[in-house]
NUSEBA-589115 format. One record per residue (C-alpha): residue in one letter; x, y, z. Coordinates in Angstrom, 3 decimals, padded with zeros to 6 digits, always signed. Each point is the difference from the previous one (the first is absolute). Layout:
<a; <X; Y; Z>>
...
***
This chain:
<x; <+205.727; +276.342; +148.056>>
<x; <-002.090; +002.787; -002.268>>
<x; <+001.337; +003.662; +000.532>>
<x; <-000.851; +002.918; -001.580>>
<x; <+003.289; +001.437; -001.673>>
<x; <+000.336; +003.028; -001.941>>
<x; <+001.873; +000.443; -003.283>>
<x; <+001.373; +003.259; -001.760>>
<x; <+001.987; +000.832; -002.423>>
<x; <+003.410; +001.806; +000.454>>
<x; <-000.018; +002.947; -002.233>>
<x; <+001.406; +003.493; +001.507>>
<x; <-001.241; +003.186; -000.738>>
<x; <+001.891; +001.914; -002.677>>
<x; <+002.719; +001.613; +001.673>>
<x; <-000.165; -001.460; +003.399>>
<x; <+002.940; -001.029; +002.236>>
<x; <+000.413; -003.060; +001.761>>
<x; <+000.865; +000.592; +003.926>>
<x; <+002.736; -001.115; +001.588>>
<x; <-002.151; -002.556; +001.764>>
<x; <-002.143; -001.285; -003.107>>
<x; <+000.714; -003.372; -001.948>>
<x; <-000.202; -000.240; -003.329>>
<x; <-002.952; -001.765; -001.382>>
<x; <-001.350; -000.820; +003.488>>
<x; <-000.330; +002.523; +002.628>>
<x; <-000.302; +003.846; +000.276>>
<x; <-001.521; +002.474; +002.895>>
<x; <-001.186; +001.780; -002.578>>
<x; <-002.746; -002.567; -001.571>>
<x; <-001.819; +002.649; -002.311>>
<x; <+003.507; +001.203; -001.550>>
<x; <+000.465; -003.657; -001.021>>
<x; <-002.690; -002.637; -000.084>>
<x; <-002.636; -000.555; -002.883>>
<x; <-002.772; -001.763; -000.728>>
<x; <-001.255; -001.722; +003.513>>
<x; <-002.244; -002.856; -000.275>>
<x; <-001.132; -003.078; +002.611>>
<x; <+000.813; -003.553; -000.234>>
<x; <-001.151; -002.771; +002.363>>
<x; <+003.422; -001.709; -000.257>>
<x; <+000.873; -003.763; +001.879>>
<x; <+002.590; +000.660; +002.956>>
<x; <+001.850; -002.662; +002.537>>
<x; <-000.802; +000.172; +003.529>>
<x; <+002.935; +002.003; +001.911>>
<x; <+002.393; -001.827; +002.065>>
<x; <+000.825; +002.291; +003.222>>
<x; <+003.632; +000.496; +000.489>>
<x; <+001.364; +000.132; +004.089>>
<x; <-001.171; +003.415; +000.211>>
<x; <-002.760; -000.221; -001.775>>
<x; <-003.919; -001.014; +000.451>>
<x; <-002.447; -001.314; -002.817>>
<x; <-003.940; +001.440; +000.751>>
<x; <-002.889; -001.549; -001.269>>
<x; <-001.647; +003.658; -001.040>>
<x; <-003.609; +000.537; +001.178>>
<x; <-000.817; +002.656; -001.813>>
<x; <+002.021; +003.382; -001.688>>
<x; <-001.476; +003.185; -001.126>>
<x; <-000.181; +001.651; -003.072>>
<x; <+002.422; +003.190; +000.001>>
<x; <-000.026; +003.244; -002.336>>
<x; <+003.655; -000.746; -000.856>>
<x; <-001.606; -003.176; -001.664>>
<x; <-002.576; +001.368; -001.509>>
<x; <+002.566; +002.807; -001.610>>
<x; <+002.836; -002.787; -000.681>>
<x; <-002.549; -001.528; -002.424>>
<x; <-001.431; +003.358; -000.975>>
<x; <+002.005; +001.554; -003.498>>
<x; <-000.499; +003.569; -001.177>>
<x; <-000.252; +000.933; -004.017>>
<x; <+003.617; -001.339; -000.816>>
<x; <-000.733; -003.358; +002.230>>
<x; <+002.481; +001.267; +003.228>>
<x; <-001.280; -001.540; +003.128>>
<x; <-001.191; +003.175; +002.351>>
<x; <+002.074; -001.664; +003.268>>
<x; <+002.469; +002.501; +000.304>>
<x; <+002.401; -002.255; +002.445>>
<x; <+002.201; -003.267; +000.461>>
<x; <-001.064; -002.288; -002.503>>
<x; <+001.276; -003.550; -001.141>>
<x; <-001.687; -002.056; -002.671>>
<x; <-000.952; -002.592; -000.378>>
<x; <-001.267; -000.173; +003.823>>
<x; <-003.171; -001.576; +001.764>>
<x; <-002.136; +002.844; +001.565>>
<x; <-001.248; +001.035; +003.520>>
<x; <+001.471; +001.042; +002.926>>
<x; <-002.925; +000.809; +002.324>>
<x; <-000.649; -003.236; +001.732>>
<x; <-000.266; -002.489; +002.981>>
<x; <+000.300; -003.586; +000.597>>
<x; <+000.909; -002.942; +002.271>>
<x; <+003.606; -001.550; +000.433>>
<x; <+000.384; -002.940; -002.169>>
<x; <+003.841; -001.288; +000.523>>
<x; <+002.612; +002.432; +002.143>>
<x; <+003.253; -000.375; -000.318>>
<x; <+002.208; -000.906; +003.335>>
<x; <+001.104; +003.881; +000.239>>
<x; <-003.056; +001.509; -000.753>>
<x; <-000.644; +001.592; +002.884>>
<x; <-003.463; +002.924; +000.936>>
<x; <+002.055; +003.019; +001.326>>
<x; <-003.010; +000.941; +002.487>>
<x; <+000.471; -003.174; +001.863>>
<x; <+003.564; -001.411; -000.931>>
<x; <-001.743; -003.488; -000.717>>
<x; <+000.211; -002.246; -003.027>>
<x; <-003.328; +000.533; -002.047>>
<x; <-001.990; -002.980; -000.264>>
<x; <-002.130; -001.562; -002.633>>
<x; <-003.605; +001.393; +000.720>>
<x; <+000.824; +003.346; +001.317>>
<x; <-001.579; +002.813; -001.842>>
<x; <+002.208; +002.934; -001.863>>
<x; <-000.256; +002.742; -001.930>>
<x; <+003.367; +001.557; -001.693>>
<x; <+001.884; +003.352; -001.576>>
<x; <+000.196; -000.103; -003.176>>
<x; <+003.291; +002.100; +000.389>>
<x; <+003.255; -002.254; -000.580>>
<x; <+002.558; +001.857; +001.504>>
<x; <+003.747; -001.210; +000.758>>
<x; <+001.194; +001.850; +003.416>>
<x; <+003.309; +000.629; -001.501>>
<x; <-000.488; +003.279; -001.459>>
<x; <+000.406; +003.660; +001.617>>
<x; <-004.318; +000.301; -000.383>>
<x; <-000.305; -002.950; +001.876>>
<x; <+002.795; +000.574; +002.729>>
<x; <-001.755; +003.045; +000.283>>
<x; <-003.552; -001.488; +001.083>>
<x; <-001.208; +000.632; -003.611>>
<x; <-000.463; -003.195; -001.669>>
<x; <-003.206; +000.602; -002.217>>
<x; <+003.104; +002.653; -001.956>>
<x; <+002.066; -003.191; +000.148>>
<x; <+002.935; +000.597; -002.859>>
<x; <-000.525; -003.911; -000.940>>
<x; <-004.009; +000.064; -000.378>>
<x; <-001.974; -002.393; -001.068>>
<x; <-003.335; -000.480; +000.483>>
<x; <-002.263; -003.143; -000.331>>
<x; <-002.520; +000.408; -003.070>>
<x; <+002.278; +002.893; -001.587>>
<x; <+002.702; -001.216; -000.164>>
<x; <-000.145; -004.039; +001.762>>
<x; <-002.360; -002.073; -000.688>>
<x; <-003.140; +001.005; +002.367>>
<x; <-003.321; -001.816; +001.456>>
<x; <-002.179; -000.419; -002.398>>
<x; <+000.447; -003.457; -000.199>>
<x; <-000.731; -003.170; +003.271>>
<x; <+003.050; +000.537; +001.189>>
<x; <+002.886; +002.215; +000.725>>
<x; <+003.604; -000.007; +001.630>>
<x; <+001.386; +002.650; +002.233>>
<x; <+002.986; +000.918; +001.674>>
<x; <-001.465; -000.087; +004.022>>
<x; <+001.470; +003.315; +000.743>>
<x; <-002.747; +001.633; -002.186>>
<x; <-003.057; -001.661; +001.765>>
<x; <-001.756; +000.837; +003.014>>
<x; <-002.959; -002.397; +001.893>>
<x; <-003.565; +001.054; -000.228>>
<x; <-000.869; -002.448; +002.467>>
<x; <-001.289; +002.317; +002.101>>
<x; <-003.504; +000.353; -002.423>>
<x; <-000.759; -003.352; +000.404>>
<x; <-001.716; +000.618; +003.201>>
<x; <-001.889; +002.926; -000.926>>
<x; <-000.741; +000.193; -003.552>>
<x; <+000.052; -004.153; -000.342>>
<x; <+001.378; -002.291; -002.879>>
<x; <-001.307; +001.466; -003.375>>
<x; <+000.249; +003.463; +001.095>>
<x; <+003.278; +000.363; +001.203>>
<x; <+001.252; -000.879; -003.074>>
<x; <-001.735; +002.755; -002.424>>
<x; <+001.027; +002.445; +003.282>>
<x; <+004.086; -001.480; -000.240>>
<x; <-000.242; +000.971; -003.487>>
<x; <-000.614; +003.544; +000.305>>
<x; <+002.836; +000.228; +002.606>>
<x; <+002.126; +001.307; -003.035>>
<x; <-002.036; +002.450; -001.814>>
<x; <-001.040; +001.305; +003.672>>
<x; <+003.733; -000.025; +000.598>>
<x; <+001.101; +002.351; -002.666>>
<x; <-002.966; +002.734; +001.433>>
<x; <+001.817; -000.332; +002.814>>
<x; <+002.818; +000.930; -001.029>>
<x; <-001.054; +002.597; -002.119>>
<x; <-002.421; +001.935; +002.541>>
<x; <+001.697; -001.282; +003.443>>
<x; <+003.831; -000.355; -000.846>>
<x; <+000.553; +002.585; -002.317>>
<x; <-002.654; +002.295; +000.086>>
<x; <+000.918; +000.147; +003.876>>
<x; <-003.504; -001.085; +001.185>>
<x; <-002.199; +002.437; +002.090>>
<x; <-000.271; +001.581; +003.060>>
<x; <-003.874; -001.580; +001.313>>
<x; <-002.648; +003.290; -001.021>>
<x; <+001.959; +000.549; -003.299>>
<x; <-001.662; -000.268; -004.036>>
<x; <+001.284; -001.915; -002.702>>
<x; <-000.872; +000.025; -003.760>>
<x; <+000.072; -003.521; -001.826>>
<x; <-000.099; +000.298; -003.874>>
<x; <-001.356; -003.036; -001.479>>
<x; <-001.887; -002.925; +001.981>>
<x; <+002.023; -003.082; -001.463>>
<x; <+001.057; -002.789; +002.182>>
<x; <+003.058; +002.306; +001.293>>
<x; <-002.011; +003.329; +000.272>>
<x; <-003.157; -002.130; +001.973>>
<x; <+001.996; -001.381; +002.541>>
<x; <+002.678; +002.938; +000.619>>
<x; <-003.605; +001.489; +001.134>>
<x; <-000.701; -002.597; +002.308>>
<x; <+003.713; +000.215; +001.519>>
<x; <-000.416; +004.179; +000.026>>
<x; <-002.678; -000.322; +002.102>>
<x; <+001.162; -002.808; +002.288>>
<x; <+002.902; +002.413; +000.048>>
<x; <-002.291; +002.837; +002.003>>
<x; <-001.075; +002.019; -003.534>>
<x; <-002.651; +001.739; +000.980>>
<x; <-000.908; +000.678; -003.746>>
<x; <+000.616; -002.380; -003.179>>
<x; <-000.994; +001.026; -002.777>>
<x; <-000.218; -001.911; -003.045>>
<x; <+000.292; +001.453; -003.376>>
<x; <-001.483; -002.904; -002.939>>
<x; <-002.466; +000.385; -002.946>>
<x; <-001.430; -003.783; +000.233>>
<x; <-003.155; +000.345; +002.565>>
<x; <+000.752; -003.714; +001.543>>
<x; <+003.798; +000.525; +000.480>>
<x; <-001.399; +003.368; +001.770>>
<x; <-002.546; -001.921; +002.213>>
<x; <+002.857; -003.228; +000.859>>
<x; <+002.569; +003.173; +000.972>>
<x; <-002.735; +001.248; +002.172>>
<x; <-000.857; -003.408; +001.107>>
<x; <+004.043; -000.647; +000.886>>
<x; <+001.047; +003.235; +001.665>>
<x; <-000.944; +003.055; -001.665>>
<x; <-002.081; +002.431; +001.629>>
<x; <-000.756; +002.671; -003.318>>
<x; <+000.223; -000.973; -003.891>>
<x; <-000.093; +002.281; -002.931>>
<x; <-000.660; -001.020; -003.554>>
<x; <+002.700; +001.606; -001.842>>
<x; <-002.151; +000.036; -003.392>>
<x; <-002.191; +002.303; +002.056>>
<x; <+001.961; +002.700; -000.465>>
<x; <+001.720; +001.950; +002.878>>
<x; <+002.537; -002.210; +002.141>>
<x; <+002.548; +002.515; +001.586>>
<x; <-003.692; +002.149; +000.553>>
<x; <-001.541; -003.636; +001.958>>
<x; <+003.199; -000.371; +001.724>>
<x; <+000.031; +003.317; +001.299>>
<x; <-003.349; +000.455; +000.609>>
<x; <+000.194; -003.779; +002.129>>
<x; <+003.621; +001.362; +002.274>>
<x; <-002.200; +003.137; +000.743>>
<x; <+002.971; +001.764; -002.544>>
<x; <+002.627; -001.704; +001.544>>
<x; <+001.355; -002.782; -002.289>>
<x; <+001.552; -003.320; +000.711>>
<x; <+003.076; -000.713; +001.498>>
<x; <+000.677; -003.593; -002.258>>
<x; <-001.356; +000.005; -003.798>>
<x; <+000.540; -003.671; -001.586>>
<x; <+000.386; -000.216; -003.382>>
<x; <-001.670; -003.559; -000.798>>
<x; <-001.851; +000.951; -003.403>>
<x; <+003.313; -000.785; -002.395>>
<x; <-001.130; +003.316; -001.858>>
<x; <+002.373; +002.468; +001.580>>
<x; <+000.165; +002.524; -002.796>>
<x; <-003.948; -000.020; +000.138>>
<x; <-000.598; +000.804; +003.969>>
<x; <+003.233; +001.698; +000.390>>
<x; <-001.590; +003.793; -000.495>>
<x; <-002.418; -001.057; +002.411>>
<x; <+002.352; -001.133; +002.946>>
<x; <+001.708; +003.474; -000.461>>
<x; <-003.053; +001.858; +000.294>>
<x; <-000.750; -001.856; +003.361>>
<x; <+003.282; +000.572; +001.039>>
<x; <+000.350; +003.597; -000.585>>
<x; <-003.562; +001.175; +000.687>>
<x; <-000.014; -001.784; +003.143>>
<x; <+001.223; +000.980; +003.498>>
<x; <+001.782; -003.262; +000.625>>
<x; <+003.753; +000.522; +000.402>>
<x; <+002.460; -003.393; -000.455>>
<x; <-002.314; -001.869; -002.522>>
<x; <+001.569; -003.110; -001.065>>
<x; <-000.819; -001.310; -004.052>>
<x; <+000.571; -003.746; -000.495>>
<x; <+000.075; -001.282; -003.074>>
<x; <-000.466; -004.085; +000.307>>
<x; <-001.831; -000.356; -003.521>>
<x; <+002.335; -001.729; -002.743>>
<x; <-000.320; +002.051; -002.878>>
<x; <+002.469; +001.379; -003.067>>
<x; <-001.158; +003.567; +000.379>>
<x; <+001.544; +003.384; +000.739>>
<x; <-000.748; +002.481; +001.759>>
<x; <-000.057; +003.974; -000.159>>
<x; <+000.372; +001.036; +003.711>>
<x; <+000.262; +003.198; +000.928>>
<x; <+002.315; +000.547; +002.653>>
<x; <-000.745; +003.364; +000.878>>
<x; <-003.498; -001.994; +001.564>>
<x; <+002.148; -002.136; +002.202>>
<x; <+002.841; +002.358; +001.203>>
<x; <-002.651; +002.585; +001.251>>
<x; <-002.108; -003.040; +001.651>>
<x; <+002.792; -001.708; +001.202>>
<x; <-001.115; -003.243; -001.418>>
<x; <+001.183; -003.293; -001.033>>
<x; <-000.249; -002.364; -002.870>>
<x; <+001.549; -003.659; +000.714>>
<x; <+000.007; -003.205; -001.929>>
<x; <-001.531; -003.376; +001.095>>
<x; <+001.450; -003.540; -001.415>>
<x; <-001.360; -002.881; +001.909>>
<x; <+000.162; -001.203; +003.729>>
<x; <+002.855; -001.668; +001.347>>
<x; <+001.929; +001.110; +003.127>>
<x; <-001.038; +002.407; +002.558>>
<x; <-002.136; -002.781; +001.987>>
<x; <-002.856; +000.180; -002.822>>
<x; <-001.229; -003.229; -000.764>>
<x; <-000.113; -001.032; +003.747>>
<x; <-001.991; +003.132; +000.884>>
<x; <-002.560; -000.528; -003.079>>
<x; <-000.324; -003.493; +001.462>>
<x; <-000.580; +001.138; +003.761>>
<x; <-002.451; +002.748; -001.162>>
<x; <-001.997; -002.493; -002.422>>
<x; <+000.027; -002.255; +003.137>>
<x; <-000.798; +002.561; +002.287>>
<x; <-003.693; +000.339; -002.447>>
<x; <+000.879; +001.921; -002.810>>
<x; <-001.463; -002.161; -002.884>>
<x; <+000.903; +000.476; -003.255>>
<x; <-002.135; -002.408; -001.429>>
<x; <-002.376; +001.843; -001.652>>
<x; <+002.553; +001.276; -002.589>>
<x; <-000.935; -003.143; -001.170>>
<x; <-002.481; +000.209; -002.879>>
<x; <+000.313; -003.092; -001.858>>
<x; <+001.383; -003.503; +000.427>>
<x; <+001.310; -001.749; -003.225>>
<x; <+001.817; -003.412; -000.830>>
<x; <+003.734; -000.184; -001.265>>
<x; <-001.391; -000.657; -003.735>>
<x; <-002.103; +003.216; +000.241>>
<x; <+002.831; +002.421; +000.751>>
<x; <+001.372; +001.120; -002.832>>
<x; <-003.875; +000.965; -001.563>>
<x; <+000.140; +001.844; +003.243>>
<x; <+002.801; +002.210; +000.054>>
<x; <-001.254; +001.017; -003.385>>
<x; <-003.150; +000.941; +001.161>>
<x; <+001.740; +002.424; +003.048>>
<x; <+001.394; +001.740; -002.961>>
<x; <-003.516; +001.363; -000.529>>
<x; <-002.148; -000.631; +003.167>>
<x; <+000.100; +002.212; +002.734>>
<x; <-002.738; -001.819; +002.008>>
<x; <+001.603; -002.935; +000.664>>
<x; <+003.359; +000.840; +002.964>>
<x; <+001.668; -002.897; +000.986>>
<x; <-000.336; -003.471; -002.091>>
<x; <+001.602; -002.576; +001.863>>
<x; <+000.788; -003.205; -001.655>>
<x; <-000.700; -003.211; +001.823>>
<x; <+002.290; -002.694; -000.967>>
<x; <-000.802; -003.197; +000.180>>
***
């Protein structure tokens, strides 16, 4: 079978130090610090076998993520931009769905306790973790000590098929019905990306009480549907924060209720003026330009009445930032971090709330063919029109 695999060269940064958990030549979860020169090859892969625990899935379709488009992305000395876990070579994608194939004789659905069977629909985490460690005895397995992750760092789904241990998938049957054959596939594929808003805004950004505001910076996949799951949430005001006019109109379209262009000029002034000079009590930080917004979030948070405001920062991005904390002790406010979506009953309650009529689907702005993804991550590097390609494999 054809997948799309991605090649780099190993070549630390002067003066950079190996972790205690990075290999050599192959793997680091610090990509940028290590890995040179990306580029795309359509390389000639066997079929899977599925091993007792395991299922092989026939993939319907997986979406085009940011982490891909920055794993092939280089800056002026040819680093990739990913900042995380990175293995290379390694076939991309990680955002997908797709029907069972072959299951192994243990591979059982945890929601049911039942064998899955050839035909049944899935969609999967794209968080490998290994239930051994003290983050995963702990309920934390997306900080799993033993990571991996399929498409960084295992090969991923951008190719006709893909093996999976069972314990990461979960059925989407339960589209079928409503949204029908061809549909419930581009809606199981943005089960992950909707997943990791989730997280971010619901887990640890503590959710809202219903009547509260919320301030979403940057209308990507993540930042669009983290407004949709605000306001299923009882958010009385989303606002969405974006300089591209469609991304704007799709938030608005999706969940938001207010959006501000912040090329306009005055955000904290927009947000203030929108809460009545209250503020927000979650601000996501989905633009992967922390440095750039950060004076703004400050300014919301310390002009504005709201007590308890909770900063989550979900975008991937090597940046720092210069916080002052004089802002955040007198506000009594939070900043948290946001890696992925496993645990904490995520991906079941994305599921049940996409089944339930929250549609995602129109995240979806262009369909392409396996052959045609690689032109296409390149051209995310650049286009801010376009939000979610999802590639079609066939």
């Amino acid at each position: 079978m054809k997948a799309v695999t991605l090649f780099a060269d190993w070549k630390p940064r002067p003066g950079f130090q190996l972790g205690a958990k990075d290999i050599e030549g192959k793997l680091s979860y610090l990509g940028s610090k290590v890995w040179c020169n990306p580029r795309i090859e359509m390389v000639e892969k066997e079929v899977p076998v599925p091993g007792p625990t395991e299922v092989l899935i026939e993939v319907k379709a997986c979406g085009i993520c940011g982490s891909d488009v920055h794993m092939l992305q280089s800056d002026e000395q040819g680093y990739i931009f990913y900042p995380g876990l990175t293995a290379f070579p390694c076939t991309l994608g990680h955002e997908f769905s797709g029907v069972v194939a072959e299951a192994g004789p243990e591979a059982f659905n945890k929601r049911t306790g039942k064998r899955f069977l050839p035909g049944e629909a899935v969609c999967a985490e794209e968080m490998m973790w290994c239930a051994q460690c003290r983050p995963c005895a702990d309920g934390l397995p997306n900080h799993c000590e033993r990571l991996q992750e399929i498409g960084f760092s295992i090969d991923g789904a951008y190719a006709r098929y893909i093996r999976m241990d069972a314990r990461y998938l979960w059925s989407i049957e339960a589209f079928r019905p409503i949204y029908g054959e061809e549909k419930m596939f581009l809606l199981g594929s943005l089960v992950e990306p909707s997943s990791v808003a989730y997280n971010a805004v619901i887990v640890r950004g503590g959710g809202v009480l219903p009547g509260e505001s919320v301030l979403i910076m940057g209308s990507g996949p993540v930042g669009i549907a983290a407004c949709a799951e605000l306001r299923r949430a009882g958010a009385a005001k989303v606002i969405i924060s974006e300089p591209s006019r469609s991304r704007r109109e799709m938030a608005l379209a999706l969940g938001a209720t207010h959006a501000i262009d912040p090329a306009a000029g005055d955000v904290p002034g927009a947000v203030l003026d929108i809460t009545e000079g209250m503020g927000v009590k979650i601000i996501l930080e989905a633009t992967g330009l922390p440095s750039v917004v950060w004076p703004d979030i400050e300014k919301i948070i310390w002009e504005g009445r709201q007590l308890n405001a909770t900063v989550v920062l979900v975008a991937r991005a090597d940046d720092r930032i210069i916080m002052n904390g004089e802002v955040f002790q007198v506000r009594r406010a939070n900043v948290v971090g946001a890696q992925g979506h496993s645990g904490h009953g995520i991906f079941p309650n994305v599921i049940n709330s996409m089944a339930d009529g929250m549609d995602m689907t129109p995240l979806i702005t262009k369909k392409i063919t396996l052959e045609e993804t690689a032109e296409h991550i390149k051209l995310l590097q650049t286009n801010r029109e376009q939000v979610k390609i999802t590639v079609l494999p066939r």
